[in-house]
N, C-alpha and C positions, 0 to 999 in steps of 0.2 A: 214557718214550717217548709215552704216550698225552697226556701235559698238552704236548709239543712236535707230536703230532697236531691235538690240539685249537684249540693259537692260529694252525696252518698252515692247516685248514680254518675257523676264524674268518675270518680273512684274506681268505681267497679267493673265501666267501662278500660280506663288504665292497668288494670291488674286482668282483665277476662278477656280482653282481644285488643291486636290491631287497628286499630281505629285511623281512617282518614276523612278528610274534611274537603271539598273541592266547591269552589264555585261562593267562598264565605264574600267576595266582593260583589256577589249581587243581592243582597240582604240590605232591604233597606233602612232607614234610619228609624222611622217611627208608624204606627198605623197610620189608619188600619188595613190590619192586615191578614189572608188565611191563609194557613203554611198548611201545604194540601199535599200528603204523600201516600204513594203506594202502602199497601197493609199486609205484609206476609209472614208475620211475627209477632208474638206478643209482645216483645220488649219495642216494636216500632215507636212508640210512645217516647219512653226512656232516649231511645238514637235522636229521636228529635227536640228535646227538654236538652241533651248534650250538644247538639250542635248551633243553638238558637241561643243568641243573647241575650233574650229575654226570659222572664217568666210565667210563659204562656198560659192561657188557659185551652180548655180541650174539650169537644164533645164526643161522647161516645155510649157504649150500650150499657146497660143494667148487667149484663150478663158476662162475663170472659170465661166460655166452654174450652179452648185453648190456650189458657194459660195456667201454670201449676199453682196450688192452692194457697201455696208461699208466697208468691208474689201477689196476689190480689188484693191486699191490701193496699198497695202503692195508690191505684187511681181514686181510694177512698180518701188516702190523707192528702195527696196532691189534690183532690176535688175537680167533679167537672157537672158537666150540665149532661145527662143520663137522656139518654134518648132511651124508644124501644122497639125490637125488632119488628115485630107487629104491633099495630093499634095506631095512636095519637102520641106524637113527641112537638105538641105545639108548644108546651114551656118549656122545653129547652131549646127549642127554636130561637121562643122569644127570649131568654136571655142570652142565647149565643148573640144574636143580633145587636143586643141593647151595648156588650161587649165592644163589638164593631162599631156602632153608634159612636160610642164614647169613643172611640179611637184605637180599641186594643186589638191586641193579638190571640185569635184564636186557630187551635190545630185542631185538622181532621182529618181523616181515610176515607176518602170519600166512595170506595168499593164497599163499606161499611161491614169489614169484618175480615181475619186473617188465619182464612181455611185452607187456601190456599196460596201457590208458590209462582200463580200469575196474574196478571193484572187481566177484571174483570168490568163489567160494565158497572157505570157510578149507580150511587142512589142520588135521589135529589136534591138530597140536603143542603151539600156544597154549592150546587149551582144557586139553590134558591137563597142561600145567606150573601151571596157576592153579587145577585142581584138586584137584591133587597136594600143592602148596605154601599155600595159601589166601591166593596174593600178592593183592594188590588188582590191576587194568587202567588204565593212565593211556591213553585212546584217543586216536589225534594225528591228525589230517587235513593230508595234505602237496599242496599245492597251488603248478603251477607249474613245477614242476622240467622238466620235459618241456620245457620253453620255454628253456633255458637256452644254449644252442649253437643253435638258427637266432636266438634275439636277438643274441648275442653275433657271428653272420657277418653282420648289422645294423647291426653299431656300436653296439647297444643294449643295455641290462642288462634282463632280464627282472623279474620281479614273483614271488617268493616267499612264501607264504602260508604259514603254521606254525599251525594252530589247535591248542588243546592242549581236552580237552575235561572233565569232572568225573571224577575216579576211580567202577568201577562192580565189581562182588563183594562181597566174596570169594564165589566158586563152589564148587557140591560135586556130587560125582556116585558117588555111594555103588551104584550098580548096576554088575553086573557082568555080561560078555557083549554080545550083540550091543545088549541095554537101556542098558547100560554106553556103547556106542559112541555108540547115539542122541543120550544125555545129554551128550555129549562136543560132539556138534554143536550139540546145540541152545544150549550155553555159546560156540562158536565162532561161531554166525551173530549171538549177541546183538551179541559184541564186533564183530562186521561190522556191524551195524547202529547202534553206536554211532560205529565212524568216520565210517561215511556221513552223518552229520548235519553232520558236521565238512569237507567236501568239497562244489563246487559239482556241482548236480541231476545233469546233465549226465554225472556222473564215478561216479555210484552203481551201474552197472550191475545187478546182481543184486538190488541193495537200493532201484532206483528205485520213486517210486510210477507211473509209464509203462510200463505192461505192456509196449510196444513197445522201450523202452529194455531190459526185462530180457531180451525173444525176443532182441535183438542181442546183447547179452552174455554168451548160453547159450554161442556160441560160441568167445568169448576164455576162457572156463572151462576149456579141455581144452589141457594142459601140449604147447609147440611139439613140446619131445621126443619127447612121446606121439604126438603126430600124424606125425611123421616114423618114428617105430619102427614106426606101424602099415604106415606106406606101404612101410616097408623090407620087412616081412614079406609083403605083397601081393604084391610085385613079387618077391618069391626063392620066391611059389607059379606064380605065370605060367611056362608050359613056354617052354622055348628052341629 
């Protein structure tokens, strides 16, 4: 199923945009490995199943509010390990891991969601599976995809950028408690700071060197859900 996934989003990619590929000489040979890329698109998935020699596997949400109804089949038949935005995602943890363990390849967004159009601060996911497992980080810069459907109601093929960047770890984070957490992040902002290199200025949000650029994208850091749960609660303390 995933190698007749694979040559349908090949495909699609050749007929729906320009597509380029930079940086395929730092792509190692074998795990394990996590291929950790910026998330500002729903097809970010598909750009990274196309540019990856392998047949990755992938952890991600129960939920895609951002992607069209048509496409949401894709992460069901491709399969992944379903985390969830709030509560407990210990089993998919634990088999992202076991994944690793064995030696394979798994991808992730480690901003954990693609609301928006700059790089935000991680969740901890990523850090904790690369500490866990002592996989190496293949960092990808996805550039582009956002342009993909107003080119195409153009009559035009947009411009696809895929930068693949050096592998960086293995990580360790031998503290436990809230020192433990810290360590968690500060492994999680590196691998943010390694996509940002890999992405134009513009799109670094949090990781720009423009102070001004990071005060704008304090705000795209806070999950839509949350924002609307807050509003829900607001609004059900206002008397009637």
């Amino acid at each position: 199923m995933r190698r007749f996934l694979r040559g349908v989003i090949r495909m699609l990619f050749r007929l729906l945009v320009r597509i380029q590929i930079e940086g395929q000489e730092n792509i190692p040979n074998s795990g394990p490995l996590i291929v950790a890329a910026n998330h500002f698109h729903f097809a970010d998935p598909l750009a990274v199943i196309h540019a990856m020699p392998w047949s990755l596997d992938f952890i991600g949400g129960f939920h895609m509010p951002f992607a069209p109804a048509i496409v949401r089949w894709l992460p069901r038949m491709w399969g992944l390990y379903r985390v969830r935005r709030s509560g407990s995602s210990r089993e998919a943890l634990r088999q992202a891991e076991q994944t690793l363990i064995a030696g394979g390849i798994l991808g992730i967004f480690p901003e954990g969601g693609s609301w928006a159009t700059v790089l935000r601060p991680p969740r901890p996911g990523s850090a904790f599976l690369a500490t866990r497992t002592q996989a190496l980080i293949l960092p990808v810069g996805l550039d582009g995809l956002p342009e993909i459907f107003p080119s195409l109601k153009r009559f035009r093929r947009a411009t696809v950028i895929i930068r693949i960047g050096q592998p960086i770890g293995p990580f360790a984070c031998p503290a436990t408690g809230r020192a433990g957490r810290e360590q968690l992040d500060t492994v999680g902002e590196e691998i943010l700071r390694a996509i940002s290199k890999l992405i134009p200025p513009e799109s670094r949000g949090m990781y720009s060197d423009d102070p001004a650029l990071r005060k704008e994208a304090e705000a795209a850091a806070v999950y839509p859900w949350a924002r609307e749960n807050t509003s829900a609660e607001s609004s059900s303390r206002i008397p009637s």
